[in-house]
C-alpha positions as CSV (number, residue, x, y, z in Angstrom):
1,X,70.6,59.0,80.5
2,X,72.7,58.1,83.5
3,X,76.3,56.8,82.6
4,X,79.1,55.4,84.7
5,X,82.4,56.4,83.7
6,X,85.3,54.0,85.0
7,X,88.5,55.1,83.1
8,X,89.4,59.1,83.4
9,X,92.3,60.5,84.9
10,X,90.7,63.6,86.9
11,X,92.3,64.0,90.5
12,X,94.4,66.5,90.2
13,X,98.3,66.4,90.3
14,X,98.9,62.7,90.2
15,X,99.5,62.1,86.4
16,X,98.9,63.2,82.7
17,X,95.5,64.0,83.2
18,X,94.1,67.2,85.5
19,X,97.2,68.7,86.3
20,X,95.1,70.9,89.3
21,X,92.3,71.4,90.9
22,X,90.8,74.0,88.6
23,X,91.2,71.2,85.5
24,X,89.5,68.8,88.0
25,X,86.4,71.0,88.3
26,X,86.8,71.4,84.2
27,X,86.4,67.9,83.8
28,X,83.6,66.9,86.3
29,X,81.5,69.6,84.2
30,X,82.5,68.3,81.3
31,X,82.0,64.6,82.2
32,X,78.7,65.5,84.1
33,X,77.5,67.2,80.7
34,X,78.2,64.0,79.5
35,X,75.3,62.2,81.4
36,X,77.7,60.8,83.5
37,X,76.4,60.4,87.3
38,X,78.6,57.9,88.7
39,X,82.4,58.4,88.3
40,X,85.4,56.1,89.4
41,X,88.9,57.8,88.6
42,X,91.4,56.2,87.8
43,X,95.6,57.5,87.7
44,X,97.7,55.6,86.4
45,X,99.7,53.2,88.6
46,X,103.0,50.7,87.6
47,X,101.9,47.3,88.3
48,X,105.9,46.9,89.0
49,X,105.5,49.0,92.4
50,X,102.7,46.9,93.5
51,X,105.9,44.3,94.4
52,X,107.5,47.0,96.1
53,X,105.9,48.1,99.3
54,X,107.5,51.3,100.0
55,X,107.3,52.3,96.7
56,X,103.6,51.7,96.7
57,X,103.0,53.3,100.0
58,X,104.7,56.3,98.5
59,X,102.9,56.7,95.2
60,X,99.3,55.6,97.2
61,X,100.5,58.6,99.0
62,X,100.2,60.9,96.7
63,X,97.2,59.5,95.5
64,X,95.7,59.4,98.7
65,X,96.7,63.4,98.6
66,X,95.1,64.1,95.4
67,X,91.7,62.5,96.2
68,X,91.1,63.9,99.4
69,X,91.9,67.1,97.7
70,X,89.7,66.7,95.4
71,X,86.5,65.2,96.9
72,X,87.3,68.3,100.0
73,X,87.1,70.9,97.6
74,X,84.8,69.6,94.4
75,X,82.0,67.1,95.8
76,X,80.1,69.4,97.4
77,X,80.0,71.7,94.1
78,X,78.5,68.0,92.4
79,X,76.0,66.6,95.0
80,X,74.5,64.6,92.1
81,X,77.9,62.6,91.1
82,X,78.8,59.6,92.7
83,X,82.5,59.6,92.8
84,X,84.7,56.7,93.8
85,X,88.6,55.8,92.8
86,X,90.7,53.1,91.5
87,X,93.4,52.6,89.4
88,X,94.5,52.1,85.3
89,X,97.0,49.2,86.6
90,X,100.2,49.3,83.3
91,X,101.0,45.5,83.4
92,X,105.0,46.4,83.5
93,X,104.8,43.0,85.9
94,X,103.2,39.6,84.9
95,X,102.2,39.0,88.6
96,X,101.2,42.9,90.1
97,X,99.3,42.6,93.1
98,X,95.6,43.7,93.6
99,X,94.9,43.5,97.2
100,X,95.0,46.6,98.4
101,X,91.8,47.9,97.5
102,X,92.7,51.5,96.3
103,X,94.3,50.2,93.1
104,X,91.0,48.4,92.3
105,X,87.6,50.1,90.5
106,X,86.1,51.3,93.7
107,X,87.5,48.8,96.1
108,X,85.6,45.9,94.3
109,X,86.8,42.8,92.3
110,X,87.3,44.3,89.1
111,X,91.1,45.8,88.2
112,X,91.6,48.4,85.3
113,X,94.4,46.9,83.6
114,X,97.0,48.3,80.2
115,X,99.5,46.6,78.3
116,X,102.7,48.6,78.8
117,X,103.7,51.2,76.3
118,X,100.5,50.5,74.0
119,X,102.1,47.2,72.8
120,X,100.8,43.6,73.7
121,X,103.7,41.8,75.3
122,X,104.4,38.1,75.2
123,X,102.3,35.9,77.5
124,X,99.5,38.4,77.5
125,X,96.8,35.9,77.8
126,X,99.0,33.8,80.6
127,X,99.4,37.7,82.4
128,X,95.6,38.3,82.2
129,X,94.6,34.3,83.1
130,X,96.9,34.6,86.6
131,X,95.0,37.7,87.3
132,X,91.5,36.4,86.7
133,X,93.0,32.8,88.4
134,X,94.2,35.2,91.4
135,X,90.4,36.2,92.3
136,X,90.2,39.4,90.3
137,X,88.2,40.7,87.4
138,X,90.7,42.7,84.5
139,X,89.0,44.9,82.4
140,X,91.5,45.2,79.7
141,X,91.6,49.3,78.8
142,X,91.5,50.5,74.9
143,X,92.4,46.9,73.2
144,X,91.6,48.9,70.2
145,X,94.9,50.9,70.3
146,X,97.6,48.5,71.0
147,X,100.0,48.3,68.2
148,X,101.2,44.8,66.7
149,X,97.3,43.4,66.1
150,X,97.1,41.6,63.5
151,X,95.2,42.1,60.7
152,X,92.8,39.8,61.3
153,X,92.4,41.1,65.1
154,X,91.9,37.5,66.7
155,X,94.4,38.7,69.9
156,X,91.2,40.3,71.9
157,X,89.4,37.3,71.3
158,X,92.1,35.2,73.4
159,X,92.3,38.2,75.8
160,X,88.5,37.5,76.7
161,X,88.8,34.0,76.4
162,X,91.8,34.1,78.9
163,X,89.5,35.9,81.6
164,X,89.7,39.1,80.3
165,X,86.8,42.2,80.1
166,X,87.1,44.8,77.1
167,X,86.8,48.5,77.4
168,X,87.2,50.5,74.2
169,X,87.7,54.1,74.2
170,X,84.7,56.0,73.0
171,X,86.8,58.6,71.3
172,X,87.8,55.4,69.1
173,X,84.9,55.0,67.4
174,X,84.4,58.6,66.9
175,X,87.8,58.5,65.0
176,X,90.0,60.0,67.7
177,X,93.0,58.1,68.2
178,X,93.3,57.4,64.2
179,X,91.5,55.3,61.7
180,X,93.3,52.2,62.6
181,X,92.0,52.6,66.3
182,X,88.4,53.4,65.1
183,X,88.9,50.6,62.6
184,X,89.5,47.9,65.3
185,X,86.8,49.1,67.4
186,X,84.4,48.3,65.3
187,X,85.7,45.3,64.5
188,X,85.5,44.3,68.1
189,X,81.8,45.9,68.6
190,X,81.0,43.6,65.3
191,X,81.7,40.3,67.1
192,X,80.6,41.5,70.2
193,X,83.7,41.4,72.1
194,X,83.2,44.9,73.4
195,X,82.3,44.3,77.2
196,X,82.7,48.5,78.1
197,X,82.7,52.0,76.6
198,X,84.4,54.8,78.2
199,X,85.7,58.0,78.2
200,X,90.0,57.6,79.1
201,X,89.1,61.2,79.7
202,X,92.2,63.4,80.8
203,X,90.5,66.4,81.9
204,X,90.7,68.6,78.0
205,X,88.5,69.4,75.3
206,X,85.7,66.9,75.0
207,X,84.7,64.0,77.1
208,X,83.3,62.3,73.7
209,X,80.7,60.1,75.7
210,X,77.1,61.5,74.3
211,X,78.8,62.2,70.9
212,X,80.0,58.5,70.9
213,X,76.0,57.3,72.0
214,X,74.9,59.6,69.2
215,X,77.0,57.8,66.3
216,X,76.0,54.2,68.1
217,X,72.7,55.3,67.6
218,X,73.5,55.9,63.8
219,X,74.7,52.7,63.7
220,X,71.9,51.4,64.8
221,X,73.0,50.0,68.1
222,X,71.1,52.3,70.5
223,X,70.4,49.1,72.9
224,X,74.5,48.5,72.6
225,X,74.9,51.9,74.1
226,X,72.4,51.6,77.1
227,X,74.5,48.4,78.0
228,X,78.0,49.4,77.2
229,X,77.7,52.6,78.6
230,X,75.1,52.6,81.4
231,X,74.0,49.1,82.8
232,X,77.5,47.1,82.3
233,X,79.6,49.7,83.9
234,X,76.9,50.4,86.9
235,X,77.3,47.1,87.5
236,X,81.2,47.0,88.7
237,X,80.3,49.2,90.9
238,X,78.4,46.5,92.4
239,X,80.9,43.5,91.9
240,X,78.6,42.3,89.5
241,X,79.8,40.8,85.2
242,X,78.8,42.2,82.6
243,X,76.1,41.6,80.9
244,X,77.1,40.3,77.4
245,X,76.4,42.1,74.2
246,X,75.2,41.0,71.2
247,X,77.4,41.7,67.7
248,X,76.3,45.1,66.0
249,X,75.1,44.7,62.5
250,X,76.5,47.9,61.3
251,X,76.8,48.2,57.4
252,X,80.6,48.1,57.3
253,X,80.5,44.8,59.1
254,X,77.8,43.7,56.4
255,X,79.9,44.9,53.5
256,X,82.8,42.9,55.0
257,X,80.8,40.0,55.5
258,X,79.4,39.8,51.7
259,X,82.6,40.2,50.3
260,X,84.4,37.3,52.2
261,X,81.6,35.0,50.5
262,X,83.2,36.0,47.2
263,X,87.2,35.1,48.2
């Protein structure tokens, strides 16, 4: 097992995550526990100051700071990690700007992307269709814990539709962030509009990745973990889609499915 991890917040000092270098080294054992081999991290980073160039050279700054720290002082202590940077972009701006390459996964195409203050603001898909229109690739982070999803959850259908990639949160299907976060999740994994699983990992406690491929497993979706987890998240590293997945026939989806022929 060989995952890539794109969403973690693990240089130390530039936001909620590893708040030093010692948490740093914490979480690249944890994470490397994990299975994970290749690693892009990812602080977070207003969209708003993308429009505001000294601004952005200032907090880029202090990025830049925490990086070299960390790769200095921690990459020769994990010669078997690939480690790379990028940025989880809050969309606090319907037009942020992605060409500087340091607030993109690992310089590529693809832009780590969240709705601001975990709600979905208005003109989402128009926000997400200018990006993908503008030459980049959005992975949308956690769609699973946004509030104001209706219950029916037909929002991250449009979000893909609109040019959008998912990422879910594996801690969300292990129950993590709350049953109505789990809840969605596997909703989206049942209509197979789950493009990436990943860890959101802020350097404490658990990283949740294996424990997350064990219950997929349970479920019966041990193929969905290999891509989710391993060969769709490799492939940003390469500037490359995502492979799609297929729905997951899990026996919640089944019950659902049995009892909406009866309505």
């Amino acid at each position: 097992m060989a995952l890539t991890d794109f969403h973690n917040h693990l240089i130390p000092g530039v936001d909620d995550g590893a708040q030093d270098i010692a948490e740093s080294r914490a979480g690249l054992e944890a994470m490397f526990e994990s299975g994970v081999r290749s690693l892009v991290m990812t602080p977070h980073l207003q969209g708003s100051l993308t429009r505001r160039p000294e601004a952005l050279a200032e907090r880029l700054a202090e990025l830049d700071a925490g990086w070299t720290r960390l790769t200095d002082e921690l990459a020769c202590e994990f010669p078997e990690m690939r480690l790379g940077r990028g940025a989880e972009v809050m969309l606090d701006t319907p037009e942020p700007d992605f060409s500087d390459a340091r607030v993109r996964l690992n310089g590529g195409p693809f832009v780590l992307v969240e709705f601001p203050f975990m709600t979905v603001p208005p003109q989402a898909e128009r926000v997400l269709s200018a990006i993908r229109m503008g030459g980049w690739m959005p992975i949308l982070a956690h769609p699973e814990r946004y509030g104001g999803l209706d219950a029916d959850v037909r929002a991250p259908g449009e979000w893909r539709r609109f040019g959008a990639y998912l990422q879910v949160n594996a801690g969300s299907i292990l129950g993590r962030y709350g049953e109505s976060a789990r809840r969605i999740a596997l909703t989206l994994l049942e209509r197979g509009w789950v493009d990436y699983i990943a860890s959101d990992y802020h350097a404490r406690g658990r990283a949740h990745l294996r424990a997350c491929r064990a219950r997929l497993e349970e479920m019966g979706g041990a193929e969905h973990a290999h891509v989710l987890m391993e060969v769709n998240p490799a492939r940003i590293l390469e500037g490359e889609p995502p492979l799609p997945v297929p729905p997951l026939r899990t026996k919640r989806g089944l019950l659902a499915r049995i009892a909406g022929v009866f309505r």
